[in-house]
C-alpha positions, 0 to 999 in steps of 0.5 A: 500500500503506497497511499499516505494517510492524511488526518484533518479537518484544516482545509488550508492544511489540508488543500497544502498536503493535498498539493504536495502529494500530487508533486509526489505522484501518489494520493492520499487517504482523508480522515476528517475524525479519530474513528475514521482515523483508526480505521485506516491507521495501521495500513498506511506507509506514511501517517501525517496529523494535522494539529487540529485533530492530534488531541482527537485522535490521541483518545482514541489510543491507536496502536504504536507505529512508525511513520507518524508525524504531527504537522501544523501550519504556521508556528507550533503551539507548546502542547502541540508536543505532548500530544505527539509524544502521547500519539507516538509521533516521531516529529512535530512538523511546520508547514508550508516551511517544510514543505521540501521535506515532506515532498520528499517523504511522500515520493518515496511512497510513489517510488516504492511499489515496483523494483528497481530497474536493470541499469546497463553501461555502454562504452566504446572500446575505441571511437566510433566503436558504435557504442551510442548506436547500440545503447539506443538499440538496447533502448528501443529493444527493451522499450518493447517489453517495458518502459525504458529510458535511453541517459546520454552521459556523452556530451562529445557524442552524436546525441541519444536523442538524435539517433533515436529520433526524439530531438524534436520532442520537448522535454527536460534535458540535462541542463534542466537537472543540473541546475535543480536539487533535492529530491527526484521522484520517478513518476515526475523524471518519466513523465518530464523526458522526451518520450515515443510510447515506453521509450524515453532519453535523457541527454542535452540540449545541441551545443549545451556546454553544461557538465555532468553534476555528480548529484544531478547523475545521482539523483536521475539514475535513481529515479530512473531505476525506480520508474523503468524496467530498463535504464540503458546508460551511454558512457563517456570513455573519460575517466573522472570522478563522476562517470566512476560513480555511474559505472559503480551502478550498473549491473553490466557495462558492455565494451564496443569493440572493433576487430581491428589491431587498434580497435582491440588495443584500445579497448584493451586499455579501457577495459584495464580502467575497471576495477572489476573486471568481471561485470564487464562484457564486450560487444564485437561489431564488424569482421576481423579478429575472431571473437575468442582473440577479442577475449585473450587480449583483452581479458573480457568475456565476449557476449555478442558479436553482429555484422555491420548493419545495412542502412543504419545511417539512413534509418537513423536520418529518417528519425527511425532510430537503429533498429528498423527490423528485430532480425537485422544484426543490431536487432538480433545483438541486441535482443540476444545481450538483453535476454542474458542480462535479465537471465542474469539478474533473474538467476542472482 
């Protein structure tokens, strides 16, 4: 049960929690009295009582809990405590001062009723490896099981929302983000990106020159964990603070990599980077070095390996994003790395 209880008969109170929650994206319970209180007491995540009706519902004696909390609007009279005590209330809250905290008490009830989504990296091994191109296919693939959401963490790549064929869609970007703070709840981010259907991308605006804040990467990864199946995360190949952390998230971080003496070099030394190597899987794309070759030198598991694909510029100058057909070989790539991610994590 995810819908807070709200007791009080203040309707200035009352119409102020009422606007909060719907910020939040969940919807409360009413009680105007104590017995109505009673009923509904036990249940509730999140239990908040106007001062107006704390003494009432007190008397009533209802069962010890935890979420409780008293709330008054404008300055909080001293016997307002005594009867949080009695209630076993664990704070005496003012509002619309707050208001901040509250929010964010009531988003993580909207939040909490489904697991966290799988979170997959995806970096070159090398430039021009096609690591975007194959995040997006991972994207539209995953999009058709369930909502997915596409975050560019690449300011230098050629846009997941371009490859995709969102960029004409408005919505919040990054640049948005990074100049907010506090708590992001999972309904408001899924409801605010650009979006075709289950599909979302989270990226920049074109020539923006913000860069990534580790509390905004914080707080968008979390929120789209907890309101996609699938978060598909394409990785800058710089290595700072912040993209360490990104890739600290991730369930797998799959390596593109180019067959080539230079492209598995590369990718060699990009791999070398991680501390763990073994959440690490490399996606082969073109002919060249055979597979089991890509695997000794670079100390990586490889877990597909495609054909270049016909016409993927074209597709994706169309704004029909990579994949136009499943049995393509991006298609197939990427439905086949997919399966084994969620076997996976369904095994673990």
């Amino acid at each position: 049960m995810t819908a807070p209880l709200f007791v009080t008969r203040d309707q200035t109170l009352l119409d102020e929690l009422l606007r909060l929650a719907a910020a939040a994206g969940v919807t409360p319970d009413v009680a105007r009295d104590g017995a109505a209180a009673l009923r509904g007491w036990a249940a509730a995540p999140l239990v908040l009582v106007g001062a107006d009706l704390a003494g009432e519902v007190s008397q009533t004696v209802p069962p010890r809990r935890a979420g409780v909390h008293v709330l008054a609007w404008g300055v909080v009279a001293d016997d307002l405590f005594r009867t949080a005590v009695a209630l076993g209330a664990e704070s005496v809250t003012e509002l619309p001062r707050s208001g901040d905290w509250l929010t964010e008490r009531l988003t993580d009830l909207g939040d909490s009723d489904r697991p966290h989504g799988l979170l997959v990296g995806v970096v070159g091994g090398s430039g021009g490896a096609g690591a975007t191109t194959f995040a997006c296919a991972l994207g539209q693939l995953a999009a058709r099981s369930g909502p997915t959401v596409v975050v560019d963490a690449d300011p230098l790549g050629p846009g997941a929302d371009r490859v995709l064929g969102l960029e004409s869609l408005d919505g919040v970007r990054w640049d948005a983000l990074c100049q907010t703070t506090g708590r992001l709840s999972a309904r408001s981010l899924r409801e605010a990106l650009p979006r075709r259907e289950r599909l979302g991308v989270l990226t920049w605006y074109a020539g923006a020159t913000v860069g990534l804040q580790a509390f905004a990467v914080r707080e968008a990864l979390s929120a789209a964990q907890r309101g996609h199946d699938t978060v598909v995360l394409d990785l800058p190949r710089t290595d700072d603070p912040v993209v360490e952390e990104m890739v600290s998230r991730c369930d797998r971080v799959l390596v593109l990599v180019v067959p080539t003496v230079a492209g598995v070099a590369s990718a060699g030394r990009l791999c070398a980077r991680f501390a763990d190597p073994s959440r690490l899987r490399l996606v082969v794309r073109g002919s060249g070095i055979e597979s089991e070759q890509v695997a000794r030198a670079t100390g990586v598991q490889v877990a597909a390996r495609m054909a270049d694909q016909r016409g993927l510029a074209e597709a994706i100058d169309l704004g029909l994003g990579p994949v136009r057909s499943r049995r393509g070989p991006l298609g197939r790539a990427a439905a086949d790395v997919l399966l084994r991610l969620t076997m996976t994590r369904a095994a673990a």
